[in-house]
N, C-alpha and C positions, 0 to 999 in steps of 0.2 A: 605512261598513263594508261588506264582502263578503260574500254569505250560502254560508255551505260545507257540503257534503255531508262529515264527519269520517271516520275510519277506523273509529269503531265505528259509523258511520252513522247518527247524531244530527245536530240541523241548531244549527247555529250563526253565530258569524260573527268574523270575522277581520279585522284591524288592523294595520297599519305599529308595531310598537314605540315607534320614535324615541328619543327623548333623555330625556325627563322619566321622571315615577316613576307607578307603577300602586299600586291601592290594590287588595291581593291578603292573604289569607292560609288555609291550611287545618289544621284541629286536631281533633280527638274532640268536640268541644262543639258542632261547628257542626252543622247540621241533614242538609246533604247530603254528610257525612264518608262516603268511599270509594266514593262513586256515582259518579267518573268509575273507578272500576277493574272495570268488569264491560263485557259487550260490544266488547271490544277485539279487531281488529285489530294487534298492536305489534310489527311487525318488529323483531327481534333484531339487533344488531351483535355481533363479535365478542369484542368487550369486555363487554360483557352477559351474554355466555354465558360466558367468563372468571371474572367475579366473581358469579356464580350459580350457576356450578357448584362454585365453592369453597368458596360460602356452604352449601353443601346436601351437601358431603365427598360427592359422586359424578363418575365420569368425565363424560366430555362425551359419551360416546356414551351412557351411562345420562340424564343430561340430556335428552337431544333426545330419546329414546325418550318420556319422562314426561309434559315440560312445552313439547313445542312440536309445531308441524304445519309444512306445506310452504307457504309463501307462493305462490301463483300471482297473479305479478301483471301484468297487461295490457298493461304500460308495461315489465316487463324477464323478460328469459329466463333471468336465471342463478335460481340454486336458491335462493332464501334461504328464513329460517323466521321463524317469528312465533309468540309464544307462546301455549300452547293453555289457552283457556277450561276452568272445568268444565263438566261437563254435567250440570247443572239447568237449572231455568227461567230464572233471573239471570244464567248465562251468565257468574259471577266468577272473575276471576283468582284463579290456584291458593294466592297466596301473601295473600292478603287474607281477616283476620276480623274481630269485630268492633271488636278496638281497633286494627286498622290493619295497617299492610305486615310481616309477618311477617321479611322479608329485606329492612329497609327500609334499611339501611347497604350492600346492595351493589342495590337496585330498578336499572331499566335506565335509562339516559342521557334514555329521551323522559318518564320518571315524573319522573325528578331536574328536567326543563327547566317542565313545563305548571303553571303556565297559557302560559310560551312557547312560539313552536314556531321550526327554525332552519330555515333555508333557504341556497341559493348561488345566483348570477345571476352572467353573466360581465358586463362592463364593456366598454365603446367601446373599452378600452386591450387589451382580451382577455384580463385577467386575471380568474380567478373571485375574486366578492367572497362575503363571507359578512354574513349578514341576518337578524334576528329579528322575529317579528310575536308577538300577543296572540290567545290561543284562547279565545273567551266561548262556553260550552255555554249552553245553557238553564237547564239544571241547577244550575250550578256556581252558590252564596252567597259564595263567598269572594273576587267583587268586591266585596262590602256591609262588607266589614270595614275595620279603622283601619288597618293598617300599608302602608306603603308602598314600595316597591322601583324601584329603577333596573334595567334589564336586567343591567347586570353586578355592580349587589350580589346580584341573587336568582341569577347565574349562581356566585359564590365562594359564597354562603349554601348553596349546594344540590350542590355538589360536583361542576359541571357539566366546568367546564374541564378535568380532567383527560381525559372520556370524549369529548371532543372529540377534544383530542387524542391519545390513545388510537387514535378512531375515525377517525380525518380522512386515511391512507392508504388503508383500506378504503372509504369514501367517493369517493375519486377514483379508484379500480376500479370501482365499481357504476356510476358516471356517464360510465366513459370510453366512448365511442363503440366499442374494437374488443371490450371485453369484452361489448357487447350486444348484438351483430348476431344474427341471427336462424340461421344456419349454424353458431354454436356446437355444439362435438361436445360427446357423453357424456361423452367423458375429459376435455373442460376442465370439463365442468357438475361434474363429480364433485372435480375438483382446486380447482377455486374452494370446494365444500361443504367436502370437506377443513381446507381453509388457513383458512377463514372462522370455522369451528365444531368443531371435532375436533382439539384439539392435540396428544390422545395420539397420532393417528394421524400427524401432520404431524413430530410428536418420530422417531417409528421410522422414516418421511421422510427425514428427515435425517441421522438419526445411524446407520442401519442400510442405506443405498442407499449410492448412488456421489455423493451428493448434493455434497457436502464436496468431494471430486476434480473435480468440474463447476462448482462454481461458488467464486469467491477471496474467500472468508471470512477474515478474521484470524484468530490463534487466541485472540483477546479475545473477540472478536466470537461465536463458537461455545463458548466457554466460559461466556459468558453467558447464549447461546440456551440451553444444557445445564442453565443454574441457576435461572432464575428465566422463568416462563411468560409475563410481560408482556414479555421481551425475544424468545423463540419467537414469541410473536404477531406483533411487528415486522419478524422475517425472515420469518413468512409473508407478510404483507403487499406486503414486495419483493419474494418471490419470484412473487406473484401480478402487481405490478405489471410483469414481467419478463415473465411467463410469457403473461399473457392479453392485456397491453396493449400490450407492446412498449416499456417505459418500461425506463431506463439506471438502474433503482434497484437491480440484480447486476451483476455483470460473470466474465466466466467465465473460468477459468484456461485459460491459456497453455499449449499439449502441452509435452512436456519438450522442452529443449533452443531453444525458439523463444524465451522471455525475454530482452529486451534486443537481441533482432535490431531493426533500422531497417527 
């Protein structure tokens, strides 16, 4: 095993997942119930903030005012956020008391995964593969218990799969090479915040600019975005992917009269 510095900055250690099953479980009875939710670092994805802010009937811009700070992190330039501790001595997430996650039907993707954690490496072929390892805190008893799990029964049991893929467009923005370079302007850091975390603002974006004219939406496709906010998120996403990365995930409409020229 690995010995790891974590994001709340406890020492632990770390493991290849593999194949077989881990002997894992956490519940109100066990001794160290809700000690890994205090001291966090936990960067936010945009799906997180989605069904947290829904969970809590506030905008997203009330959201991010409340319960998050600004991620500065070493390794990337764009804006992200993490969610903000209280401020006691404990240092506990805002949504955690003593019987547990208070928002614990919509918690974020990396609460739904641990004791896993996921990762991507690209492969000899060049394609990025995807990868799950084992997070052992000091802390954490709920390796000592009976039940057992396979990676991907505790990933259906935990309602992971969806925030994956949810998340897995905005994941290959954060990691693409041209959205990180270090000459990033104000106006993309702000358009990436935007499109990442703010859908009201990214809704009036769309449907209140030239946006629609500039880029060749169907009118499914925009009527969807219009109706339901998991589907906004998705044409944020390509528009980010579009916008910062240079990736073919828009395509922009044709001036009048050029359609069907060769």
């Amino acid at each position: 095993m690995q010995a790891t510095l974590f994001q709340d900055g406890s020492q632990g250690c770390v493991r290849p997942a593999g194949v077989g099953r881990v002997r894992f479980s956490c519940h109100p009875q066990i001794a160290c119930f809700t000690a890994c939710c205090a001291d966090l670092h936990l960067i936010l994805t945009p799906y997180d903030v989605l069904r947290m802010k829904k969970r809590l009937h506030v905008t997203a811009g009330e959201f991010i005012e409340r319960y998050t700070l600004p991620h500065e992190g070493e390794h990337s330039v764009l804006p992200l956020i993490r969610l903000k501790m209280r401020e006691d001595g404990g240092h506990r997430c805002p949504f955690v008391g003593p019987k547990g996650c208070a928002i614990y039907e919509d918690r974020p993707g990396a609460c739904r995964l641990y004791p896993f954690g996921r990762g991507a490496r690209v492969a000899l072929s060049g394609k990025e593969e995807e990868f799950y390892f084992i997070v052992s805190e000091s802390h954490c008893l709920g390796f000592q218990e009976e039940r057992e799990w396979t990676v991907d029964e505790w990933i259906e049991d935990q309602g992971v799969r969806l925030y994956n893929e949810m998340n897995r467009p905005w994941m290959e923005v954060v990691a693409n090479k041209h959205a990180r370079i270090s000459g990033l302007t104000d106006q993309k850091r702000a358009m990436f915040h935007m499109a990442s975390y703010n859908l009201e603002r990214f809704r009036e974006f769309v449907f209140r600019t030239k946006f629609l004219k500039v880029f060749a939406l169907t009118a499914e496709e925009g009527e969807k975005a219009a109706a339901d906010e998991g589907e906004l998120m998705k044409l944020a996403m390509r528009w980010l992917g579009f916008s910062l990365c240079g990736l073919d995930t828009l395509a922009l409409r044709l001036p009048t009269g050029e359609e069907g020229e060769s």
